[in-house]
C-alpha positions as CSV (number, residue, x, y, z in Angstrom):
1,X,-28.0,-60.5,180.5
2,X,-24.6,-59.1,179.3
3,X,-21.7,-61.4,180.1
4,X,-19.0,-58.9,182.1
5,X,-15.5,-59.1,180.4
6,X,-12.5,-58.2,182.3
7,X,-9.6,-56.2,180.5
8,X,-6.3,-56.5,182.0
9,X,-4.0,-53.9,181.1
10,X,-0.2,-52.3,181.8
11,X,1.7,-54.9,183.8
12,X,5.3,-54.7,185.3
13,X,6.9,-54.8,181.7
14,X,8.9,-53.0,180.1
15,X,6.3,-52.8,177.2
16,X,4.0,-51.2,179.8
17,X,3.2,-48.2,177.5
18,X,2.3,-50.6,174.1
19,X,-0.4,-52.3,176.8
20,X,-2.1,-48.8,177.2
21,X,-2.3,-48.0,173.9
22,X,-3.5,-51.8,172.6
23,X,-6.0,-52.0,175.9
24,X,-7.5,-48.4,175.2
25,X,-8.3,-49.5,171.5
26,X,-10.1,-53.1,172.6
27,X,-12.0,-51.4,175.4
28,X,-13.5,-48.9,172.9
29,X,-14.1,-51.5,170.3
30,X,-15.8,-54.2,172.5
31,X,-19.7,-54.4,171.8
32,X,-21.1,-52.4,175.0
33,X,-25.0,-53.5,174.3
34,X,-23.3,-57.5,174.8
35,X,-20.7,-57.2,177.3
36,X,-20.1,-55.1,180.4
37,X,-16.4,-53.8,180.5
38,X,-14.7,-54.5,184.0
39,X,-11.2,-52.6,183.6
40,X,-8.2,-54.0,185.6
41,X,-5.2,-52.1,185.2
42,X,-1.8,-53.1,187.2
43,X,1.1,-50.9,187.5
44,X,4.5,-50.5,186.5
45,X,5.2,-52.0,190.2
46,X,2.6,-55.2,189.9
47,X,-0.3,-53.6,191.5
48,X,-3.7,-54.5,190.7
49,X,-6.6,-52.2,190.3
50,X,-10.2,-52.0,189.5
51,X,-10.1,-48.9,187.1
52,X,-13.4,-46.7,186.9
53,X,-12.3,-43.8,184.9
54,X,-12.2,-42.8,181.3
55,X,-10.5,-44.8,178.5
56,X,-8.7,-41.9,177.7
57,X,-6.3,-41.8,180.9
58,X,-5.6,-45.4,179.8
59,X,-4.2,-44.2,176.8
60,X,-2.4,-41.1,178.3
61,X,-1.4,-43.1,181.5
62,X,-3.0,-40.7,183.8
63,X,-5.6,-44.2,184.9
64,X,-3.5,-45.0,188.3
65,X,-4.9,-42.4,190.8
66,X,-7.2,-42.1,194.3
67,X,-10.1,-41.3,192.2
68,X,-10.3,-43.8,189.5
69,X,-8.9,-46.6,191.5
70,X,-9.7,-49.4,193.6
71,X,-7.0,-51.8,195.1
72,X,-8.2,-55.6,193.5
73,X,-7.3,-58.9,192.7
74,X,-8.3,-61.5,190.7
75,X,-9.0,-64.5,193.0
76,X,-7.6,-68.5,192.0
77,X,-10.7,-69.0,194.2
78,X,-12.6,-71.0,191.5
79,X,-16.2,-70.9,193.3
80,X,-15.1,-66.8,194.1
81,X,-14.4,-66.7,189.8
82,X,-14.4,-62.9,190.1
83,X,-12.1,-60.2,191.2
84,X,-12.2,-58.7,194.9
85,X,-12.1,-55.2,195.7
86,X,-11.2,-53.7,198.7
87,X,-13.1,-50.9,199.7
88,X,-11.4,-48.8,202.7
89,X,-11.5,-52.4,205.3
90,X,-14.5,-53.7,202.7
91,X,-14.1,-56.6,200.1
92,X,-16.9,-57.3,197.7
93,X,-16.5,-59.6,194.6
94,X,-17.1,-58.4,191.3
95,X,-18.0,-62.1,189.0
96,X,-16.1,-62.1,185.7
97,X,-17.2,-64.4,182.7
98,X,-14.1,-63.3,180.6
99,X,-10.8,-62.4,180.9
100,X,-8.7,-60.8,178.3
101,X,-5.3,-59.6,179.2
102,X,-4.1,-57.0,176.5
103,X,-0.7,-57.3,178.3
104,X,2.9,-57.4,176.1
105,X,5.9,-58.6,177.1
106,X,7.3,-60.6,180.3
107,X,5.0,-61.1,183.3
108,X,1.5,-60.7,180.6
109,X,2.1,-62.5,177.8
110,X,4.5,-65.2,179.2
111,X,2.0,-67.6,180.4
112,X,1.8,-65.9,184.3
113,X,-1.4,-64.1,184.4
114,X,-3.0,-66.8,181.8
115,X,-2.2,-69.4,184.5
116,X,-4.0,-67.1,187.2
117,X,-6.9,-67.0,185.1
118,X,-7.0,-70.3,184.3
119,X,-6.9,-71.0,187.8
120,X,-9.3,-68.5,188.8
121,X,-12.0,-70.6,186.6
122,X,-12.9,-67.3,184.4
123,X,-12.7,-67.9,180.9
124,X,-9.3,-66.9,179.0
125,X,-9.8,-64.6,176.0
126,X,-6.3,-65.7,174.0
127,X,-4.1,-68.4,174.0
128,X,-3.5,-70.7,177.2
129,X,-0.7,-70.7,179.8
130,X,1.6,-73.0,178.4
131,X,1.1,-72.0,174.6
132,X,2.1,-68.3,175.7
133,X,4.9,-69.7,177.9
134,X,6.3,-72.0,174.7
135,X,5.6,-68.8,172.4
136,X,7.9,-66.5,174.7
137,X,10.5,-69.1,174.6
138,X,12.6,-68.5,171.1
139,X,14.6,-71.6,171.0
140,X,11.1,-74.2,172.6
141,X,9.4,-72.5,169.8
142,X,11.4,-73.3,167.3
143,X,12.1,-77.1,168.1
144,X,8.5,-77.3,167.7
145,X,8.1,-75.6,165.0
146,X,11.0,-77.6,163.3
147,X,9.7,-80.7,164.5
148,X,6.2,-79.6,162.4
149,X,8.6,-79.3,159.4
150,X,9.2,-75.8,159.3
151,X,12.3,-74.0,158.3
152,X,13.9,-72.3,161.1
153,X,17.2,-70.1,162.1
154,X,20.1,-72.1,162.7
155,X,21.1,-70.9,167.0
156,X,22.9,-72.0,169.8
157,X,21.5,-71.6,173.3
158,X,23.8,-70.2,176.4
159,X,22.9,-70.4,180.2
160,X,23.8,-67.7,182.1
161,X,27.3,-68.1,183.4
162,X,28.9,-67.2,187.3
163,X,31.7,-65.6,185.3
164,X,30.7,-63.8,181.7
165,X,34.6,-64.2,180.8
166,X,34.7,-68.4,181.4
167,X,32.1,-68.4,178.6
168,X,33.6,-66.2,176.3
169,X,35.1,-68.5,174.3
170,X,32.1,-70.8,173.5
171,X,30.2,-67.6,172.2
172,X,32.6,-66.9,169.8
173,X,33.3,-70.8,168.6
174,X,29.2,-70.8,168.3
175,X,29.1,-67.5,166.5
176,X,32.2,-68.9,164.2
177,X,29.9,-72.3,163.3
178,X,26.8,-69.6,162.6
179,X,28.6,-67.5,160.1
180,X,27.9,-63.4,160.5
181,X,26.1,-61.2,160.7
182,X,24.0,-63.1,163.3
183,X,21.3,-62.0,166.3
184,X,21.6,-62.2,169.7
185,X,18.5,-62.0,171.7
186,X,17.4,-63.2,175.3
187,X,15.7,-66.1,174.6
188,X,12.7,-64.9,176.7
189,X,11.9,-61.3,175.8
190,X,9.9,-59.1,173.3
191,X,9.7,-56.4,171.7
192,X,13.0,-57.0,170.5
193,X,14.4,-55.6,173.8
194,X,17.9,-56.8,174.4
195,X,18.4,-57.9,170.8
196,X,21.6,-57.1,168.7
197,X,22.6,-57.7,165.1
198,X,26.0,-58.4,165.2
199,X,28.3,-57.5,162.3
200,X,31.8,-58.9,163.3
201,X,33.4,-61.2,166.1
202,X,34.7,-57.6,168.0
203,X,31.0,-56.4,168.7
204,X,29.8,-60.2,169.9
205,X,30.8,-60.1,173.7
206,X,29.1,-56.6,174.2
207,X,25.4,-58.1,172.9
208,X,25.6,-61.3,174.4
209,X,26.2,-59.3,177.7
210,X,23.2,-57.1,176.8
211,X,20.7,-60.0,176.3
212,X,21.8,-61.3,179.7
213,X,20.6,-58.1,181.4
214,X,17.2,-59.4,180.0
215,X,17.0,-63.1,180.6
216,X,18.9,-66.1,181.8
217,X,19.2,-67.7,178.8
218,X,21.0,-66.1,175.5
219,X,20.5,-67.4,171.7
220,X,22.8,-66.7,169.3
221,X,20.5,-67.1,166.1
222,X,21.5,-67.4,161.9
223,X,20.6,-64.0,160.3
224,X,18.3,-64.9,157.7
225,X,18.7,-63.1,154.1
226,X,15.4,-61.9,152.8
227,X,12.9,-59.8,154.7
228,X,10.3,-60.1,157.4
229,X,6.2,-61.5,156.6
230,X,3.6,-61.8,158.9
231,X,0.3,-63.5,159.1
232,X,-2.5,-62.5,161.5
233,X,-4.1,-66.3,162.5
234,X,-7.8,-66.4,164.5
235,X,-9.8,-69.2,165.9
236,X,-9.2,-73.0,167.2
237,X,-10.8,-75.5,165.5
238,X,-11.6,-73.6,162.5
239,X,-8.9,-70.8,161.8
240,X,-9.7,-67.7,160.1
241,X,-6.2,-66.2,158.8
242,X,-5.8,-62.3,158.1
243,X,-3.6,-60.8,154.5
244,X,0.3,-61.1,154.7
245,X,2.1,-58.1,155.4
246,X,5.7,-57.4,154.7
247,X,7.9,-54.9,156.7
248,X,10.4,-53.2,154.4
249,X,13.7,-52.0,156.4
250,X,16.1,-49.0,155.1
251,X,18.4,-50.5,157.6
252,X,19.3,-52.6,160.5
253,X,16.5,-54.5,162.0
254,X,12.8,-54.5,163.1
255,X,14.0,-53.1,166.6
256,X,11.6,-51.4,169.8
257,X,11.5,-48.1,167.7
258,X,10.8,-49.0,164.2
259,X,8.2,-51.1,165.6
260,X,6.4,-48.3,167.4
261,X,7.6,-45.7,165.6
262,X,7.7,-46.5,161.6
263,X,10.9,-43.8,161.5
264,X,12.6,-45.9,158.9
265,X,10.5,-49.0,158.0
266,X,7.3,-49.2,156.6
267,X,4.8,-52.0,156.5
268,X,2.8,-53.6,153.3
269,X,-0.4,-55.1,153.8
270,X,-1.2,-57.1,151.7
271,X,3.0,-58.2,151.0
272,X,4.1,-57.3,147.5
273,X,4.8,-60.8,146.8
274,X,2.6,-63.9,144.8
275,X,-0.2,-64.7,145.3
276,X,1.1,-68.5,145.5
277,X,3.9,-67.4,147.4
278,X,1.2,-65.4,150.0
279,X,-1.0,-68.9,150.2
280,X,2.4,-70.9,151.2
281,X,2.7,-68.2,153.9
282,X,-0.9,-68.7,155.1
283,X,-0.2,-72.2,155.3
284,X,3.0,-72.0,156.9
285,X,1.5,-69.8,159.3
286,X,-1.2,-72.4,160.5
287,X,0.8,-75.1,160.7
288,X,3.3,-73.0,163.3
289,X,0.2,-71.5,165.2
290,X,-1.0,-75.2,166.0
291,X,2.2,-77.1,166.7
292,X,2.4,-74.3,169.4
293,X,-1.2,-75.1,170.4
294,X,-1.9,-71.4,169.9
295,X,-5.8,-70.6,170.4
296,X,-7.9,-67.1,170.5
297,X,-5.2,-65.7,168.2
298,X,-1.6,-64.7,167.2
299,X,0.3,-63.0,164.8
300,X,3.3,-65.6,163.3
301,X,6.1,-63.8,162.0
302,X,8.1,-65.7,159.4
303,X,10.8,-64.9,156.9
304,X,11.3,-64.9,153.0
305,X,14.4,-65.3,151.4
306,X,15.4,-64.5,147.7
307,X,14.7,-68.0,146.9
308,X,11.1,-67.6,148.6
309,X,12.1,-70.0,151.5
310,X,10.2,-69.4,154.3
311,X,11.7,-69.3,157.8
312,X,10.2,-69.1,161.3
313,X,10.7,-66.2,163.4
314,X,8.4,-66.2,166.6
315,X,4.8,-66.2,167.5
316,X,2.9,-63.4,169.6
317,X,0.4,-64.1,171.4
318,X,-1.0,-61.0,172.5
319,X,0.3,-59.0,169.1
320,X,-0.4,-54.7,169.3
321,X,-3.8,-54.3,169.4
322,X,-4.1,-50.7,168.3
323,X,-6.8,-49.6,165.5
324,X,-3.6,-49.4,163.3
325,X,-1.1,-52.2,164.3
326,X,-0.1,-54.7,162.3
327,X,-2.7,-57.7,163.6
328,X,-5.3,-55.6,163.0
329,X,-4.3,-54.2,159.2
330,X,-4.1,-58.0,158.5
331,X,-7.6,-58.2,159.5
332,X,-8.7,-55.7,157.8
333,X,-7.0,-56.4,154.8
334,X,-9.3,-59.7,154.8
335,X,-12.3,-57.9,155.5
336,X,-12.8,-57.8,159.0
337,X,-13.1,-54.9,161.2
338,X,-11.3,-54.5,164.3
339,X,-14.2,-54.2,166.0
340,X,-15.6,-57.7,164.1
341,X,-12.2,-58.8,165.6
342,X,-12.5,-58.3,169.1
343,X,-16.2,-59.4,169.6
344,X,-15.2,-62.1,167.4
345,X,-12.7,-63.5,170.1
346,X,-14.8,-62.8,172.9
347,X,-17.9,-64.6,170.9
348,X,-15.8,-67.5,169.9
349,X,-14.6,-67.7,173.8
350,X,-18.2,-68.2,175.1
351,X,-19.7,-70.7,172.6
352,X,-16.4,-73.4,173.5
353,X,-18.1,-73.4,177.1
């Protein structure tokens, strides 16, 4: 009998659009003659759906419509362990094996739907709530990860004030004690949204107010000289790890468009660096991925200096999931198929059980 896998996709995020494109790749790459696909796509609102329609109105966002769409929720009722439907004054329950959310960004990959699922009793499909809650949290992340022995940035962490101006001052001793250029980021936020490299102390006061409009909590964080690796990591007990990549900038930083878009930047998988150098990576990478108590699978992100120091960045837990995105390549680059990826994960989720 096939297990049913749920697929949660969009969410009320601002990287609503990346989930449509990473959910319409792992629905058509999930082993139909093993599983049965239940689609649950929420809106840009936080609506929940049962979606019946084609993949591809995932992918162009056309899914969330009369026709294709049902009205659902997934219910913490552990004995339910399903999603209801409600069917014009009619509820039925639809059981669920598996959950896995293909959800970016706040409100998906922060550790609030993985707690709902956990709840529900359905098995999760990535990592658990409070690894994706630590691995959305830049500056719990890296006290972890620096506790594990691993390099990270040097930052200073701000609450958001009742007046921006009383605070003022401290940003720019902070910033002083940092040196420049330096990042400002919402400590709580991905895809780079809200982040600024600043330059000089004038442009400081202007980012720091940006990454407020994002989070609570502001980190003003060391840039790091060298440029940006990444390792794709699998598994729990026994971790399967994916090639290095390496993204190579013309300029600025690795913002929402170059990642997206490639306009400027281009990616290298495997990285153009040693072999030796590659294996320290792949090490490094493991060590991060369980000091944050990561399981399912992640992409770390590191850096590499001149001096091939290697530096902590952040952990995704639910990386792009597109044919061509970057945890993926890594895969690939290994010699695994994304295919071989996803029914990996969802294998590797029923036989802990």
């Amino acid at each position: 009998m096939k297990k049913k896998v749920a697929v949660l996709f969009g969410g009320k995020s601002t990287e609503y659009e990346i989930s449509l494109e990473s959910a319409s790749s792992v629905i058509q790459g999930i082993d139909e003659e093993k599983y049965e696909k239940v689609l649950i796509g929420i809106d840009r609102e936080g609506r929940w759906y049962r979606y019946y329609g084609d993949v591809e109105k995932i992918l162009s966002d056309r899914w969330c419509n009369d026709t294709d769409c049902v009205r659902a929720m997934l219910s913490p009722d552990r004995e339910t362990k399903g999603l209801l439907e409600f069917h014009k004054g009619q509820v039925t329950v639809t059981h669920l094996d598996l959950a896995l959310p293909v959800l970016h960004g706040k409100n998906g990959e922060d550790g609030t739907v993985q707690g709902l699922i956990e709840l529900s009793g359905v098995l999760l499909v990535g990592c658990d709530t409070l690894c994706s809650a630590l691995c959305m949290d830049k500056d719990r992340a890296h006290k972890l990860a620096a506790l594990a022995g691993v390099n990270v940035p040097k930052a200073v962490v701000f609450q958001k004030p009742e007046k921006m101006d009383e605070q003022e001052a401290d940003w720019l001793a902070a910033a002083a004690r940092i040196g420049y250029p330096l990042f400002v980021k919402p400590v709580r936020a991905g895809s780079s949204f809200g982040v600024t490299k600043v330059m000089e102390e004038s442009a400081l006061a202007a980012a720091v107010r940006d990454a407020y409009r994002h989070d609570r909590e502001v980190i003003l964080e060391e840039a790091i000289e060298g440029f940006e690796v990444g390792c794709a990591v699998m598994g729990d007990r026994e971790l399967t790890v994916g090639e290095v990549d390496e993204i190579e900038l013309s300029h600025g930083f690795f913002d929402y468009t170059e990642k997206y878009t490639l306009k400027t930047s281009r990616i290298y998988v495997p990285a153009r660096i040693r072999p030796e150098t590659a294996e320290r990576i792949k090490e490094t990478a493991q060590v991060i991925y369980r000091a944050l108590g990561c399981s399912g699978f992640a992409r770390v992100d590191m850096f590499l200096t001149p001096e091939e120091r290697i530096v902590f960045n952040e952990v995704n837990t639910i990386p792009g999931f597109t044919s061509h995105s970057r945890f993926p390549s890594m895969m690939k680059a290994a010699g695994i198929s994304f295919e071989e990826v996803v029914n990996c994960l969802l294998k590797s989720r029923e036989e802990q059980e």
